[in-house]
C-alpha positions in Angstrom: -53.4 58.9 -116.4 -56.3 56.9 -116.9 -54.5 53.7 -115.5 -53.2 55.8 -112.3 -57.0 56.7 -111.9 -58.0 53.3 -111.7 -56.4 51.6 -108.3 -57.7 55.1 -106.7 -61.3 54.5 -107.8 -61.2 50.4 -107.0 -59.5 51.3 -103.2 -62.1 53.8 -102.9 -64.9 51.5 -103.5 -63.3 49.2 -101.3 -63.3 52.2 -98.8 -66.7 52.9 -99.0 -68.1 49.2 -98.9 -65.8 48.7 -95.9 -67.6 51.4 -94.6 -71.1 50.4 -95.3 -70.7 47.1 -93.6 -69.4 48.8 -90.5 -71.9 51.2 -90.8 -74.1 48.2 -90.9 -72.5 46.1 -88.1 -73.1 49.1 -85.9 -76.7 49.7 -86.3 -77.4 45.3 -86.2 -75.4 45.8 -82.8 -77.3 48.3 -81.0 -80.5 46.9 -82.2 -79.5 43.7 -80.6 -78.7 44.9 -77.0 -82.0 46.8 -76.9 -84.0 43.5 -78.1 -81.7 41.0 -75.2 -84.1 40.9 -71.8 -81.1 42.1 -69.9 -83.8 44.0 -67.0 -85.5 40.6 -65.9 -82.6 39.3 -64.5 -82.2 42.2 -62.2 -86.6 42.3 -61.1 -86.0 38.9 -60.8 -83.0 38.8 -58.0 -84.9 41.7 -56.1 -87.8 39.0 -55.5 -85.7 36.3 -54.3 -84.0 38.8 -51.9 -87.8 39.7 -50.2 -88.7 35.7 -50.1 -85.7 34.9 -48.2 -85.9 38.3 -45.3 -89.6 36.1 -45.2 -88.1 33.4 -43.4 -86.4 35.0 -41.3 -89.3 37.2 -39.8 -91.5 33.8 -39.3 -89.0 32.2 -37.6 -88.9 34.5 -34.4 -92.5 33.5 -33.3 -91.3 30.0 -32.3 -89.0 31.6 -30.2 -91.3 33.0 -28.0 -93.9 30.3 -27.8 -90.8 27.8 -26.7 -90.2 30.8 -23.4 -93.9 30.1 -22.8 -93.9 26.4 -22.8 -91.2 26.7 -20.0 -93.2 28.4 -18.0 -96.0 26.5 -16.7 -93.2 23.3 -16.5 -91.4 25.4 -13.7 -95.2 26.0 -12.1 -96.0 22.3 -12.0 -92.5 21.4 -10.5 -93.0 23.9 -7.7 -96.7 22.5 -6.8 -95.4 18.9 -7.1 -92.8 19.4 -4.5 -95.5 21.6 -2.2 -97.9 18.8 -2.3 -95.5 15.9 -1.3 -94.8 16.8 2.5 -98.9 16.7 2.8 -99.1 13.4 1.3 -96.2 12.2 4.0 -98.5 13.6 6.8 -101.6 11.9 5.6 -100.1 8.7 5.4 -98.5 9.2 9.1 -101.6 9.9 10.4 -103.3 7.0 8.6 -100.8 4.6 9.9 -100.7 5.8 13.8 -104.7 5.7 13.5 -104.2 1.8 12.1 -102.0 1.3 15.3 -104.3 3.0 17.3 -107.0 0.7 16.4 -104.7 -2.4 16.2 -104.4 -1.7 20.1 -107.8 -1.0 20.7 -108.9 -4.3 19.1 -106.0 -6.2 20.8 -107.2 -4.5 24.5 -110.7 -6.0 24.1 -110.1 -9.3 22.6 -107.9 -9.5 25.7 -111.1 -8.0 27.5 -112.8 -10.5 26.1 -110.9 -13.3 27.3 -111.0 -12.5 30.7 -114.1 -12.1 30.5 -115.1 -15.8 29.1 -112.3 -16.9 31.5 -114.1 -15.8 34.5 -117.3 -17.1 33.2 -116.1 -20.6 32.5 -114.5 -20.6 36.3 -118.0 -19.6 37.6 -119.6 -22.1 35.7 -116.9 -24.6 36.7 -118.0 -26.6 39.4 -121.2 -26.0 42.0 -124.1 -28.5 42.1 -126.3 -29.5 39.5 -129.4 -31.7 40.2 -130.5 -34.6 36.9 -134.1 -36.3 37.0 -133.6 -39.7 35.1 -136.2 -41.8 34.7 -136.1 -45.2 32.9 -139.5 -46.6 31.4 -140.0 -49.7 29.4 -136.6 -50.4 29.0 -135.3 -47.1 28.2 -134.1 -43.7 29.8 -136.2 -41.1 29.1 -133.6 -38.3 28.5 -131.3 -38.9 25.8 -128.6 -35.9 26.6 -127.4 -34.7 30.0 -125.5 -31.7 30.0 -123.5 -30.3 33.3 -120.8 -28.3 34.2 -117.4 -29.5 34.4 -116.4 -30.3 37.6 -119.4 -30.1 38.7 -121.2 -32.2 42.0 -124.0 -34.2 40.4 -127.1 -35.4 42.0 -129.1 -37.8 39.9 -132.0 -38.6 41.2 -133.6 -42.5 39.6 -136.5 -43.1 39.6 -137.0 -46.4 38.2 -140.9 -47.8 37.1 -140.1 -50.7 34.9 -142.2 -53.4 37.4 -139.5 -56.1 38.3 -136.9 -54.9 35.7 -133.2 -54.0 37.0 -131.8 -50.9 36.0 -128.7 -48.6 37.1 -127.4 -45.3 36.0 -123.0 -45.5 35.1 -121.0 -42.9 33.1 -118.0 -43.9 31.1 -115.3 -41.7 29.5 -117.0 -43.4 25.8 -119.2 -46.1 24.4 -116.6 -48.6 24.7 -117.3 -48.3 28.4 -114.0 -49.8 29.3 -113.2 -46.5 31.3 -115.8 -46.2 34.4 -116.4 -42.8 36.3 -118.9 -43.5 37.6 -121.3 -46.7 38.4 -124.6 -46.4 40.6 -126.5 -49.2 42.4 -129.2 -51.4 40.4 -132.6 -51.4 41.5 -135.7 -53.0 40.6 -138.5 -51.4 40.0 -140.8 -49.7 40.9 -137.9 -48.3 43.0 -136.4 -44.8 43.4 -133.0 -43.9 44.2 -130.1 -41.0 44.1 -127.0 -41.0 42.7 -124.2 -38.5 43.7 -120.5 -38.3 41.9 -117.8 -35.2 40.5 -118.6 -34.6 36.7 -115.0 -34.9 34.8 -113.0 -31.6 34.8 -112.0 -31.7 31.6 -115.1 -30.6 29.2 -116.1 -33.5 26.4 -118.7 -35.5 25.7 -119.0 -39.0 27.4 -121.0 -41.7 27.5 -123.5 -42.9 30.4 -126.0 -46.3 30.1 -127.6 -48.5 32.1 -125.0 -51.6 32.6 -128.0 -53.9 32.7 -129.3 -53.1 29.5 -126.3 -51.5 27.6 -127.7 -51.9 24.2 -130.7 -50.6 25.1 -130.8 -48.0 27.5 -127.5 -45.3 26.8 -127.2 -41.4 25.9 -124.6 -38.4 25.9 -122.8 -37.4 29.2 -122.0 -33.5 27.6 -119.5 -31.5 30.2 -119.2 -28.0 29.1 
């Protein structure tokens, strides 16, 4: 009886330690998933949800500002190409004021050159009276200026006492070409010389041909 007893009392223990560690594998485990930070995950994620809707918000004020930009660039286009046809005008104007002027200035230098031409045929030619005198071996009038074409008198008035003198013009000092030669006297002696100045206006040369060293000047024709 005893030994039947005996496997009953050893299965219960067994039973009942069996049970005690379950018993104490429960309470360990629900101890456990109270202790394990399960919640911060799920504060965590709600964070990262708000920081991202952040971005989004911020990023529609760019859109506006890049409308505005866009605006004043279609202003400035439209003034550029109202300006442009007054810029053409002024530069027309400017440039049929520049011809204007370029005729004005070509109507009086042409003026002008009547002018001086009808002056130089007025001057051309007429009579002109010289007074040459010739005094110790010299004339006393360096220069003689006359017209071109002119009809010259020269009136000689020679006072060197017994000394020869004469009044010539030649084309230079090489005298080699004569326009004109007068008639020597010997003083004291007066005399008049008449002849056709050149036509073509120079200077020449005129001397006495008795003293040719001595006694010569300038025959200017204008």
């Amino acid at each position: 009886m005893v030994s039947r007893m005996r496997p009953n009392i050893i299965l219960l223990v067994a039973l009942i330690i069996v049970s005690a560690g379950v018993l104490a594998a429960g309470c360990v485990t629900p101890g456990e998933n109270v202790t394990q930070p399960t919640a911060p995950p799920t504060e965590t994620a709600t964070p990262s949800v708000t920081e991202t809707a952040t971005p989004l918000e911020t990023a529609t004020p760019p859109v506006t500002e890049t409308a505005t930009a866009e605006t004043p660039s279609t202003t400035t286009e439209t003034t550029t190409a109202t300006e442009t046809p007054t810029t053409i005008e002024t530069t027309a104007t400017t440039a049929e004021t520049t011809a204007t002027t370029v005729e004005t200035t070509a109507a009086a230098t042409t003026a002008a050159n009547v002018t001086a031409t009808a002056t130089t045929a007025a001057a051309a030619g007429g009579t002109v009276t010289v007074d040459l005198s010739a005094r110790n071996i010299a004339f006393d009038k360096s220069t003689i200026t006359v017209p071109a074409g002119a009809d010259v008198t020269v009136n000689f008035d020679n006072e060197d006492d017994g000394i020869p003198h004469n009044f010539a013009v030649y084309t230079d000092s090489s005298a080699t070409d004569k326009i004109f030669s007068g008639e020597t006297i010997t003083g004291p002696d007066t005399t008049t010389y008449t002849f056709t100045a050149p036509s073509d206006p120079g200077t020449y040369f005129f001397r006495c041909d008795v003293h040719p060293e001595q006694m010569t000047g300038d025959f200017v024709v204008q």
